[in-house]
N, CA, C, O and CB atoms as a CASP TS submission, in Angstrom:
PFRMAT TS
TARGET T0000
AUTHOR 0000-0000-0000
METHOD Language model
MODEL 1
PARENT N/A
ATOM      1  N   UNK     1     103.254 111.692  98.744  1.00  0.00           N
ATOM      2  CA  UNK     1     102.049 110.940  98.492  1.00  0.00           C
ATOM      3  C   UNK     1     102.441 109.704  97.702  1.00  0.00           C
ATOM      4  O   UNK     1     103.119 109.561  96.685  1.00  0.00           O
ATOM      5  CB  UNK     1     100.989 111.794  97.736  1.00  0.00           C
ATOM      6  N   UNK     2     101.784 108.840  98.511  1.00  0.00           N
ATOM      7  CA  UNK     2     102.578 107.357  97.113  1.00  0.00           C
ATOM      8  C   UNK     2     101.730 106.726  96.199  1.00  0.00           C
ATOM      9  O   UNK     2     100.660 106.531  96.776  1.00  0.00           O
ATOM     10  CB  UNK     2     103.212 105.741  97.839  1.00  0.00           C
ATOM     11  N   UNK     3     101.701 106.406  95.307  1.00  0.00           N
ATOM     12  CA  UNK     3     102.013 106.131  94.093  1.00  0.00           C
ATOM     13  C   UNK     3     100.145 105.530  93.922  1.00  0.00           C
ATOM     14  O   UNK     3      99.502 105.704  92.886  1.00  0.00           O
ATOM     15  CB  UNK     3     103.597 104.947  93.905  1.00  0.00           C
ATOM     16  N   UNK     4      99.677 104.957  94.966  1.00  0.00           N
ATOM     17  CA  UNK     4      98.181 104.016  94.721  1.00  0.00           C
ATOM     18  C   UNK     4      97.107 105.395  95.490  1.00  0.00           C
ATOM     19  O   UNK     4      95.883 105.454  95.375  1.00  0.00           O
ATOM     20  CB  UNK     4      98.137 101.912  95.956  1.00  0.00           C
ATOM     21  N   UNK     5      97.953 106.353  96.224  1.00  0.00           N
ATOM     22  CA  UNK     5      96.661 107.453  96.555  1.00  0.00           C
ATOM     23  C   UNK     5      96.622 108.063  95.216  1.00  0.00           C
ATOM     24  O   UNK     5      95.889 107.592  94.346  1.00  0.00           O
ATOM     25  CB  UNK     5      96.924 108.763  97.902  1.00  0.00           C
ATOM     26  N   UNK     6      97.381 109.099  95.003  1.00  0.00           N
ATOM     27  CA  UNK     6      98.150 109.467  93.645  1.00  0.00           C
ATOM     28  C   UNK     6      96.667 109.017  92.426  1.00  0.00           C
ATOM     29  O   UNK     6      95.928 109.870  91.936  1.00  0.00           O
ATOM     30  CB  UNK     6     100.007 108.201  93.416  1.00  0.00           C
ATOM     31  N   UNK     7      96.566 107.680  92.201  1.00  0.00           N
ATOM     32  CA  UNK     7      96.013 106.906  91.420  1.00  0.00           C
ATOM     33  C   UNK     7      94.335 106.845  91.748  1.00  0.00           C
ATOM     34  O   UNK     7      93.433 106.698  90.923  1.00  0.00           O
ATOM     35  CB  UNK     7      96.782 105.631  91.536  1.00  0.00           C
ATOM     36  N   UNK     8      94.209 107.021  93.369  1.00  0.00           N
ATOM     37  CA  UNK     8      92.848 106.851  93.475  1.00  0.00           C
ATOM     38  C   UNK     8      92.250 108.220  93.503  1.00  0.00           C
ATOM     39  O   UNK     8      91.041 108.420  93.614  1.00  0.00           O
ATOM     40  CB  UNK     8      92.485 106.028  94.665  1.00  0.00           C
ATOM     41  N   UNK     9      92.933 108.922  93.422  1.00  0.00           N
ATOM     42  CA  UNK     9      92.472 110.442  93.697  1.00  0.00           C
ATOM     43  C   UNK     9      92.803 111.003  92.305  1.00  0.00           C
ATOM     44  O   UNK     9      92.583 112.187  92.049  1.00  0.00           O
ATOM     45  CB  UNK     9      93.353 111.324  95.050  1.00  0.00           C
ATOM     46  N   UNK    10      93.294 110.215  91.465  1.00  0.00           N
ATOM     47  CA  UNK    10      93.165 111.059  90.045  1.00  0.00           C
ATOM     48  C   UNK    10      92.528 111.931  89.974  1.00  0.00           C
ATOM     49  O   UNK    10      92.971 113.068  90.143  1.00  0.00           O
ATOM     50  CB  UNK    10      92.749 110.546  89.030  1.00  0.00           C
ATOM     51  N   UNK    11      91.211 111.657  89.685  1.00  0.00           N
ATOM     52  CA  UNK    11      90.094 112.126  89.131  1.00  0.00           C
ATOM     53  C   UNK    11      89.868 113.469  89.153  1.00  0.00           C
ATOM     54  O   UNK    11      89.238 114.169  88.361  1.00  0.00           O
ATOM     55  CB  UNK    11      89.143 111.578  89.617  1.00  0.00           C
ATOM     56  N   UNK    12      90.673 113.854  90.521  1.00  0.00           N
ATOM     57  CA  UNK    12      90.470 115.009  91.754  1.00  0.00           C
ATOM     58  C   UNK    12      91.434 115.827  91.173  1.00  0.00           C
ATOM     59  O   UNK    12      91.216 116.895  90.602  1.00  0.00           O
ATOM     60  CB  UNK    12      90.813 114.600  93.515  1.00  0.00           C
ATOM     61  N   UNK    13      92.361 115.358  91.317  1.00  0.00           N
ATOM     62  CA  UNK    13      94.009 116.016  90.966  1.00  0.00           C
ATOM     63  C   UNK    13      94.136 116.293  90.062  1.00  0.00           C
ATOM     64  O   UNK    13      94.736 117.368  90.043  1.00  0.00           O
ATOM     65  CB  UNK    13      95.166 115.398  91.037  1.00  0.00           C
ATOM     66  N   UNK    14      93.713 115.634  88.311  1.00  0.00           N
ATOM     67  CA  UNK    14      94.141 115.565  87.003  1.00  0.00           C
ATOM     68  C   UNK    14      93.693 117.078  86.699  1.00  0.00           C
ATOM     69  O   UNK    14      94.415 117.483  85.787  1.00  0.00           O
ATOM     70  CB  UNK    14      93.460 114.290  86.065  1.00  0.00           C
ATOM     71  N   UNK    15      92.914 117.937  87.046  1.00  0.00           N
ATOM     72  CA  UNK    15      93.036 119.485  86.447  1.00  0.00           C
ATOM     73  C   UNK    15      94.190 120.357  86.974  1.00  0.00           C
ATOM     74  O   UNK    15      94.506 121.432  86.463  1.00  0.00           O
ATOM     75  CB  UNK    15      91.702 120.334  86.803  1.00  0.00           C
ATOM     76  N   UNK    16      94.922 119.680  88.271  1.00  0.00           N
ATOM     77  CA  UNK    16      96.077 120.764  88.719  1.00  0.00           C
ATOM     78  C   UNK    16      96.770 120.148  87.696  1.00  0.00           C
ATOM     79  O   UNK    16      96.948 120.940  86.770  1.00  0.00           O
ATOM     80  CB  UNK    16      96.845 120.842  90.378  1.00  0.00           C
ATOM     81  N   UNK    17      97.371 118.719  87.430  1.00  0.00           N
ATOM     82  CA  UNK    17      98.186 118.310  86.710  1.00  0.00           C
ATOM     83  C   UNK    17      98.152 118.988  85.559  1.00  0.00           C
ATOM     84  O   UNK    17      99.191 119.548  85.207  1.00  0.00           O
ATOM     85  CB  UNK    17      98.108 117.152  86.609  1.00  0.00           C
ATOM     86  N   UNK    18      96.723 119.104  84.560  1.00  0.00           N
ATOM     87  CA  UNK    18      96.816 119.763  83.396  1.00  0.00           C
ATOM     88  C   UNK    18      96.854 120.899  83.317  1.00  0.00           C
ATOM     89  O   UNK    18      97.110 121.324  82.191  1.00  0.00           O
ATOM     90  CB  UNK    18      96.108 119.545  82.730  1.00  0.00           C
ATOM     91  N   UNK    19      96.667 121.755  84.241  1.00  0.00           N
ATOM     92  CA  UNK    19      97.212 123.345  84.250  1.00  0.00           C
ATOM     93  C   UNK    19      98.394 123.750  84.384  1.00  0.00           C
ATOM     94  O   UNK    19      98.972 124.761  83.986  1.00  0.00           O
ATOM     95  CB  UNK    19      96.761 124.065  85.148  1.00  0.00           C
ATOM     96  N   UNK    20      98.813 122.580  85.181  1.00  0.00           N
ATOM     97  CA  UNK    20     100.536 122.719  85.749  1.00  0.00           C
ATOM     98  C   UNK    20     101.128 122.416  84.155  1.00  0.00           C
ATOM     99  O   UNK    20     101.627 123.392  83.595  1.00  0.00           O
ATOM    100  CB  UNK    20     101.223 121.166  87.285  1.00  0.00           C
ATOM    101  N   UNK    21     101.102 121.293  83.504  1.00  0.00           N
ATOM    102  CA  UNK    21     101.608 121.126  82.281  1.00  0.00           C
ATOM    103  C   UNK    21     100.844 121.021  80.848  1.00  0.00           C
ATOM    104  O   UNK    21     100.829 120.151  79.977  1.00  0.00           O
ATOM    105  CB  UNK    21     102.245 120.122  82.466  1.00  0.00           C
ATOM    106  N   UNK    22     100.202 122.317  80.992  1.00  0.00           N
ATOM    107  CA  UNK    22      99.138 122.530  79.375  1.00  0.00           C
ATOM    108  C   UNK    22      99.670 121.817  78.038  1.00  0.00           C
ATOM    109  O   UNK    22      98.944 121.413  77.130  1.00  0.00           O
ATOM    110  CB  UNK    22      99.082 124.367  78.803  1.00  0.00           C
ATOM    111  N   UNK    23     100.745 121.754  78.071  1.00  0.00           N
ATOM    112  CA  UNK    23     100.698 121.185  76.396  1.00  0.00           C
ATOM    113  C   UNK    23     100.476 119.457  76.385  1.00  0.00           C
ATOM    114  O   UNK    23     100.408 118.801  75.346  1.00  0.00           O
ATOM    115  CB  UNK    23     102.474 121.579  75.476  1.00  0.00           C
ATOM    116  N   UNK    24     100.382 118.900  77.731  1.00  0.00           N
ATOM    117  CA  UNK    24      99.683 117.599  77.311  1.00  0.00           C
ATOM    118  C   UNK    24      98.433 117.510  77.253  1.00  0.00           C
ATOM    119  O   UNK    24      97.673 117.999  78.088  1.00  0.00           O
ATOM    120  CB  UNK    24      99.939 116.627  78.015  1.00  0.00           C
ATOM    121  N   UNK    25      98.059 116.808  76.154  1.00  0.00           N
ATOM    122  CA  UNK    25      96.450 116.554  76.037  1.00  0.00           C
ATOM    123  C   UNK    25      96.035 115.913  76.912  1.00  0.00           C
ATOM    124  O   UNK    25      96.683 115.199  77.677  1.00  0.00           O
ATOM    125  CB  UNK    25      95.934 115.908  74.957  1.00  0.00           C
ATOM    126  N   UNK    26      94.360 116.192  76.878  1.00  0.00           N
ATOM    127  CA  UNK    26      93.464 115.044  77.993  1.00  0.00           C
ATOM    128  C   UNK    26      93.762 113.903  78.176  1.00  0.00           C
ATOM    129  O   UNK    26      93.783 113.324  79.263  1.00  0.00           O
ATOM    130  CB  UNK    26      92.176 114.720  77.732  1.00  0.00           C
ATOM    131  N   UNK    27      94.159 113.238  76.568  1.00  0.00           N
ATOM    132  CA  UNK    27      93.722 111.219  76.468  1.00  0.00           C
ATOM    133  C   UNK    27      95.335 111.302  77.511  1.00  0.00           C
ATOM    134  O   UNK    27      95.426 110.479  78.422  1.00  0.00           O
ATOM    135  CB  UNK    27      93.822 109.855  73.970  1.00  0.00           C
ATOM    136  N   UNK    28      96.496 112.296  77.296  1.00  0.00           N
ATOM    137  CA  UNK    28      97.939 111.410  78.230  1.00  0.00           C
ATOM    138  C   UNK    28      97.420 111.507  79.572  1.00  0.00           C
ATOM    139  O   UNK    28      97.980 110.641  80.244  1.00  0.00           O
ATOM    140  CB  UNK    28      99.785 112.266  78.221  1.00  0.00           C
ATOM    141  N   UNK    29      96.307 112.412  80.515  1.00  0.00           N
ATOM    142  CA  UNK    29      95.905 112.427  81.291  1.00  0.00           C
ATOM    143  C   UNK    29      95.326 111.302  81.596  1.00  0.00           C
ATOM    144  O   UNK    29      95.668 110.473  82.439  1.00  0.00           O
ATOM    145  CB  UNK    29      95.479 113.233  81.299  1.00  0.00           C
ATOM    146  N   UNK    30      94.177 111.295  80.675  1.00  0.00           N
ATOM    147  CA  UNK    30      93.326 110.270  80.716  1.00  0.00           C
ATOM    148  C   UNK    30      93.955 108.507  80.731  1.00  0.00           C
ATOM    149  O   UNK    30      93.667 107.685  81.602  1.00  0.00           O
ATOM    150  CB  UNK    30      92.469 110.618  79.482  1.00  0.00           C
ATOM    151  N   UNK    31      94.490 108.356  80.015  1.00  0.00           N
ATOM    152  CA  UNK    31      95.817 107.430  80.274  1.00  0.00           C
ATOM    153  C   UNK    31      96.772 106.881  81.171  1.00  0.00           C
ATOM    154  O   UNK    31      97.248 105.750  81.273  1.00  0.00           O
ATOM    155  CB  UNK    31      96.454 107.749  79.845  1.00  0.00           C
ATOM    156  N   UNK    32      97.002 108.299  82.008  1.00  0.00           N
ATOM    157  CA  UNK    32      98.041 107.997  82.643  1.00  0.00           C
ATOM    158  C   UNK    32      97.613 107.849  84.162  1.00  0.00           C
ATOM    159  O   UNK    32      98.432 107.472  85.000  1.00  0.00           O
ATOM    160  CB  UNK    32      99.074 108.982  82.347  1.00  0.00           C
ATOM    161  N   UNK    33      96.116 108.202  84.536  1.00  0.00           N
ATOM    162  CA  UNK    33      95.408 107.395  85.857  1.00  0.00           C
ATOM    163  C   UNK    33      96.392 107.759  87.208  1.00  0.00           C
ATOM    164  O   UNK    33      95.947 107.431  88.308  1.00  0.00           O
ATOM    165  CB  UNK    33      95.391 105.425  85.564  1.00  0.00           C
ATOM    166  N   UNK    34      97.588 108.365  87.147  1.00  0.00           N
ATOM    167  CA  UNK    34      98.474 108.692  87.946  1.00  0.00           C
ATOM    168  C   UNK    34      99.500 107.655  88.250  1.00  0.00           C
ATOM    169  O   UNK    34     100.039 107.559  89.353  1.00  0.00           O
ATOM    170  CB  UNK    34      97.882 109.119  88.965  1.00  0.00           C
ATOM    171  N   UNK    35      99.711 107.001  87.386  1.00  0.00           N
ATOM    172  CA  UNK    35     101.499 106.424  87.007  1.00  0.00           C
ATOM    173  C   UNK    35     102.105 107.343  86.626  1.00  0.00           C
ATOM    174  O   UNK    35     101.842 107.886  85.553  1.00  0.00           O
ATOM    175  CB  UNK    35     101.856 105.336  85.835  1.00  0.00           C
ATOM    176  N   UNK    36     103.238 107.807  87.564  1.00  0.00           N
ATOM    177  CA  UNK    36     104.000 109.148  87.622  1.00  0.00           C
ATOM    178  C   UNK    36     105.337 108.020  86.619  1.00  0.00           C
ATOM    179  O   UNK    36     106.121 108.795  86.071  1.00  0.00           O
ATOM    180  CB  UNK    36     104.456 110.029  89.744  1.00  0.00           C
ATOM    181  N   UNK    37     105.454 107.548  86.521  1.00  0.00           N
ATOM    182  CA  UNK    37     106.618 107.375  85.416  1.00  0.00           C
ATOM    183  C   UNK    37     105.900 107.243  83.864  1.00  0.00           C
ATOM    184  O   UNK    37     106.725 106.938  83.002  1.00  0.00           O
ATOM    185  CB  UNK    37     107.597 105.833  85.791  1.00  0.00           C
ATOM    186  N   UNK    38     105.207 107.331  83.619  1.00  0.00           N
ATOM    187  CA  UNK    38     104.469 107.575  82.111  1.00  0.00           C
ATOM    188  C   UNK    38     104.336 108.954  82.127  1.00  0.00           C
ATOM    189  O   UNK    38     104.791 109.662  81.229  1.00  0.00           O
ATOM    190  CB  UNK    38     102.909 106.844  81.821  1.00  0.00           C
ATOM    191  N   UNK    39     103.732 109.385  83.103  1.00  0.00           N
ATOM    192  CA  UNK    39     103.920 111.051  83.418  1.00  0.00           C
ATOM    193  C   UNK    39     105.204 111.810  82.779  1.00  0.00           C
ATOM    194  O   UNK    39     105.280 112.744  81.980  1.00  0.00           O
ATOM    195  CB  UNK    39     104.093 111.282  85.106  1.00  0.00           C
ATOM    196  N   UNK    40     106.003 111.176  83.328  1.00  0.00           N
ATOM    197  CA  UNK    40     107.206 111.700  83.480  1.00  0.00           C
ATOM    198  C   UNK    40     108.011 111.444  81.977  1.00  0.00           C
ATOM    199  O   UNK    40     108.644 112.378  81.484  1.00  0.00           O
ATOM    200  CB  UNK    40     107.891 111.011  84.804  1.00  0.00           C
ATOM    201  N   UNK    41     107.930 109.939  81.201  1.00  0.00           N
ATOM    202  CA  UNK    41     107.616 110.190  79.920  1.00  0.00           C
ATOM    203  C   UNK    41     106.679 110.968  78.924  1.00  0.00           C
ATOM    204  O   UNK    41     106.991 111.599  77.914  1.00  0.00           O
ATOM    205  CB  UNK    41     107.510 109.395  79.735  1.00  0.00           C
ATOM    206  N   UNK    42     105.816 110.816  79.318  1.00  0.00           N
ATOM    207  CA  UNK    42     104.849 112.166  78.245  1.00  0.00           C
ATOM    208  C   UNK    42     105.837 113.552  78.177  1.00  0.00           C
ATOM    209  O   UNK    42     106.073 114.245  77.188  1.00  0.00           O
ATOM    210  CB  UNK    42     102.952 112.839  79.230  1.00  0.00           C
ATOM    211  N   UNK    43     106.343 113.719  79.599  1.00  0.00           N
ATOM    212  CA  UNK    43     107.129 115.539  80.117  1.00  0.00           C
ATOM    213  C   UNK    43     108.193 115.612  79.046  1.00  0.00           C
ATOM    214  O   UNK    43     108.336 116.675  78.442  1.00  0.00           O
ATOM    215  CB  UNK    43     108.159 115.723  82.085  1.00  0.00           C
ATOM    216  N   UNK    44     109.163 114.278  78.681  1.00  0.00           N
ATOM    217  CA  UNK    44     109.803 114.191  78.134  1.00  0.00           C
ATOM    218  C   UNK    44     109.780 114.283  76.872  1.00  0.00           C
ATOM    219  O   UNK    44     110.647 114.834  76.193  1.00  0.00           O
ATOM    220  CB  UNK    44     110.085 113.614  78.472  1.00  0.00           C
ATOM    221  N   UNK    45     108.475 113.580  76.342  1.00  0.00           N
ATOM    222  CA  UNK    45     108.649 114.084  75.166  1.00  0.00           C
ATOM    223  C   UNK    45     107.920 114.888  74.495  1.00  0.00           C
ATOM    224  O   UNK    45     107.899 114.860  73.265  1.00  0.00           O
ATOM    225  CB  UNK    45     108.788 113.368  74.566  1.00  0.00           C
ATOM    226  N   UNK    46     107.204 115.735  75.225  1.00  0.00           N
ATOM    227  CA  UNK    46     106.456 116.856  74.945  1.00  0.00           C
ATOM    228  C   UNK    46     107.375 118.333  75.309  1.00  0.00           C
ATOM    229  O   UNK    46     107.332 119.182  74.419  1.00  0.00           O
ATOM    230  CB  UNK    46     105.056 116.684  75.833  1.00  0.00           C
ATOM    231  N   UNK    47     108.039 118.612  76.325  1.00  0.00           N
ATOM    232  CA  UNK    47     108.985 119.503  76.687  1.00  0.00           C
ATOM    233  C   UNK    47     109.911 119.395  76.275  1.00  0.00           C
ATOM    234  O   UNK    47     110.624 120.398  76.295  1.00  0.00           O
ATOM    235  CB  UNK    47     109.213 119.645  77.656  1.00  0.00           C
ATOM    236  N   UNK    48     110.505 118.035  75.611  1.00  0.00           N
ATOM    237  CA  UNK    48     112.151 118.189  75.396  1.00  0.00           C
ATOM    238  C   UNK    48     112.831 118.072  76.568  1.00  0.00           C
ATOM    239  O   UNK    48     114.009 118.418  76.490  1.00  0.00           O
ATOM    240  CB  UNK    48     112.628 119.550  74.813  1.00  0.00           C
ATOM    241  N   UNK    49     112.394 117.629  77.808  1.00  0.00           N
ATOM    242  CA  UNK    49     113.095 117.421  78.883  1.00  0.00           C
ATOM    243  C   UNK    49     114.147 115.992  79.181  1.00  0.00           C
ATOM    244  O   UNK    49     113.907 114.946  78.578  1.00  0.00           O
ATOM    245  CB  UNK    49     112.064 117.538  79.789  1.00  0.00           C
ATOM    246  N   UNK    50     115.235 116.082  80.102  1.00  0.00           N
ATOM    247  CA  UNK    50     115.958 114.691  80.090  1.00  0.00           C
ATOM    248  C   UNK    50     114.919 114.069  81.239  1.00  0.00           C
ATOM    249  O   UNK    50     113.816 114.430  81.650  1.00  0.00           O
ATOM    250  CB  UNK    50     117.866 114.715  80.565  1.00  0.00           C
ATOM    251  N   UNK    51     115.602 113.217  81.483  1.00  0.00           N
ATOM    252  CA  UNK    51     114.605 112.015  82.579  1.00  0.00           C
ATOM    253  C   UNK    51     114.612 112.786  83.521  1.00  0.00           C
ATOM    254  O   UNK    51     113.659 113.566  83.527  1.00  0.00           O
ATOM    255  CB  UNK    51     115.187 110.363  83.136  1.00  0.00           C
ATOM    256  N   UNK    52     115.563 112.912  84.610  1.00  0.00           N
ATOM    257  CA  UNK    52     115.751 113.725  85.547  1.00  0.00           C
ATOM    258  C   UNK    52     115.245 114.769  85.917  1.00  0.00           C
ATOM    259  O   UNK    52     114.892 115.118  87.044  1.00  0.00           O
ATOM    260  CB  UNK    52     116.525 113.939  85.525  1.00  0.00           C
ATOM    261  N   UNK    53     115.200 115.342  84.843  1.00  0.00           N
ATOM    262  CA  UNK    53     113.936 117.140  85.014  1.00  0.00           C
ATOM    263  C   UNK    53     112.603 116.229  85.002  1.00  0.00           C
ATOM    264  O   UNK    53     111.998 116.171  86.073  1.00  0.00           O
ATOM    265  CB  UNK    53     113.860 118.795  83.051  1.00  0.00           C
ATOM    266  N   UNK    54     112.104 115.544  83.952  1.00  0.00           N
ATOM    267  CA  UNK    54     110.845 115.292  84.224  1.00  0.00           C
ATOM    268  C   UNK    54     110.198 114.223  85.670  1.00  0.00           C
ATOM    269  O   UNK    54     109.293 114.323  86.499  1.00  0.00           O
ATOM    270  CB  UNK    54     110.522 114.769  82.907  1.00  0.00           C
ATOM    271  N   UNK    55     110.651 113.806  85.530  1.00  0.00           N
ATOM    272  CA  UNK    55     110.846 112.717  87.450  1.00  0.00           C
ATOM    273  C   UNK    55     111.385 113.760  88.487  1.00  0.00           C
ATOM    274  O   UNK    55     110.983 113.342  89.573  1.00  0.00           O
ATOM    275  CB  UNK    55     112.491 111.051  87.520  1.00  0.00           C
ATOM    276  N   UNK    56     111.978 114.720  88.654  1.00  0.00           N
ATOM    277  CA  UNK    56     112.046 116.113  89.658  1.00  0.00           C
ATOM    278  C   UNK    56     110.588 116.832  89.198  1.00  0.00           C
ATOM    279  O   UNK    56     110.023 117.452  90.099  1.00  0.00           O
ATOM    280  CB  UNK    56     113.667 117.351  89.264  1.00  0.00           C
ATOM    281  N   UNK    57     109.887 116.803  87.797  1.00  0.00           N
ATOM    282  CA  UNK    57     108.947 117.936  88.062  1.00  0.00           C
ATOM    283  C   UNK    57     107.396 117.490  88.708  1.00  0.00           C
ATOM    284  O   UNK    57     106.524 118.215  89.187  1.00  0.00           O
ATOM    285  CB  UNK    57     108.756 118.706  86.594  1.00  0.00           C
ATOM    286  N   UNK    58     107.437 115.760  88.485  1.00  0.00           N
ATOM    287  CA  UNK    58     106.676 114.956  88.590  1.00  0.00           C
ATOM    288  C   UNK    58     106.673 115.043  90.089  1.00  0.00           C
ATOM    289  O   UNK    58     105.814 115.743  90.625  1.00  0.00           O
ATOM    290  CB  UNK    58     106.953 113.787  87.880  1.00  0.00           C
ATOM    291  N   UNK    59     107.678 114.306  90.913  1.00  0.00           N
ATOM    292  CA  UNK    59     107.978 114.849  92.436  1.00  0.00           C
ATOM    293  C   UNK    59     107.937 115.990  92.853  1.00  0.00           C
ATOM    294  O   UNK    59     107.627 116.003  94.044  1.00  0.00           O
ATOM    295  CB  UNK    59     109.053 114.649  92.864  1.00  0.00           C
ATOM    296  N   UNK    60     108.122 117.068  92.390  1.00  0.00           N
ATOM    297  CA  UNK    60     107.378 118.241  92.772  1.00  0.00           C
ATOM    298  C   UNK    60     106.112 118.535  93.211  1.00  0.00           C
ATOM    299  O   UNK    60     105.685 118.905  94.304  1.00  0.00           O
ATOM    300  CB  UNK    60     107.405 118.841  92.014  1.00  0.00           C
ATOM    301  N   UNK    61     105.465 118.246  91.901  1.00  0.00           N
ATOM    302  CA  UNK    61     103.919 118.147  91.664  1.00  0.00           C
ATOM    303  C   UNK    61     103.302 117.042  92.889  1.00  0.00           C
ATOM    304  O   UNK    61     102.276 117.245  93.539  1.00  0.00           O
ATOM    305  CB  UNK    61     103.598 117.499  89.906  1.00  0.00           C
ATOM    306  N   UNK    62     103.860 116.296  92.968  1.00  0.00           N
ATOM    307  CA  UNK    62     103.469 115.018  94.456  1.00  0.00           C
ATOM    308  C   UNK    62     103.574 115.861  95.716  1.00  0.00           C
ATOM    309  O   UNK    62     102.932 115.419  96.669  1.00  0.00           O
ATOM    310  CB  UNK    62     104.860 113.460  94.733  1.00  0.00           C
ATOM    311  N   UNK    63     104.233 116.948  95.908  1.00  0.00           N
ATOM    312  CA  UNK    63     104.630 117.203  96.485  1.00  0.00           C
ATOM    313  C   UNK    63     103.785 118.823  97.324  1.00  0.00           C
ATOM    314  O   UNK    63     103.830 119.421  98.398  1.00  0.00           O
ATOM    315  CB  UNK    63     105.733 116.949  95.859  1.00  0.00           C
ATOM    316  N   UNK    64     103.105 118.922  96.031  1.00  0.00           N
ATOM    317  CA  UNK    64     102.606 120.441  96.332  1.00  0.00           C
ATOM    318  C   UNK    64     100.953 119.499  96.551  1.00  0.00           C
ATOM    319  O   UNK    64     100.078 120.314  96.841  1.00  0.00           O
ATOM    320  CB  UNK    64     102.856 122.040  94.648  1.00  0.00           C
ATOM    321  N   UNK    65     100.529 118.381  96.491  1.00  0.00           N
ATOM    322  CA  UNK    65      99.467 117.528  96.977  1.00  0.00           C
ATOM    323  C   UNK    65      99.237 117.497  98.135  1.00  0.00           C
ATOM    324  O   UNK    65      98.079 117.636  98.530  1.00  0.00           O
ATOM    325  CB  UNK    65      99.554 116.409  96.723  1.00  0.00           C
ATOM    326  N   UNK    66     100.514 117.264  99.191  1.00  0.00           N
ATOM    327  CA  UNK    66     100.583 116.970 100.383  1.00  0.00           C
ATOM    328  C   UNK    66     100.202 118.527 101.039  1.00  0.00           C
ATOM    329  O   UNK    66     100.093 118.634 102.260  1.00  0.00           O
ATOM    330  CB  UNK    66     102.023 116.251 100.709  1.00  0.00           C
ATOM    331  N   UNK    67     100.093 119.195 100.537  1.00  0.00           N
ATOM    332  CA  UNK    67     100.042 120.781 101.263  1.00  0.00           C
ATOM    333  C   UNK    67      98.427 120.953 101.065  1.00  0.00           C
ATOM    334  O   UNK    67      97.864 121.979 101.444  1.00  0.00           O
ATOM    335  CB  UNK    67     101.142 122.280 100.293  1.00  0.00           C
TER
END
């Protein structure tokens, strides 16, 4: 899914996102409108993750959309 559906379909999507990763709050949701690289920073520094895990978990998550 690329990057401007992602964004227009927030609205829709943002409760799988926050179930999928509970320890971010609403406002990084609310914020992040579906720019998967802010995403993918929040993962980082809320999990302790390197770039790579969080941009693989982010593409994941894009990924289980298309299904």
């Amino acid at each position: 899914m690329n990057k401007d559906i992602i964004a227009g379909k927030w609205t829709q999507i943002k409760g799988q996102a926050q179930k999928k990763w509970g320890k971010l709050s609403d406002d990084v949701f609310d914020v992040q409108q579906g720019d998967s690289k802010y995403l993918a920073g929040k993962l980082q520094e809320q999990y302790g993750w390197d770039r790579d895990r969080a941009e693989n978990e982010v593409r994941d998550f894009e990924r289980t959309l298309h299904s």
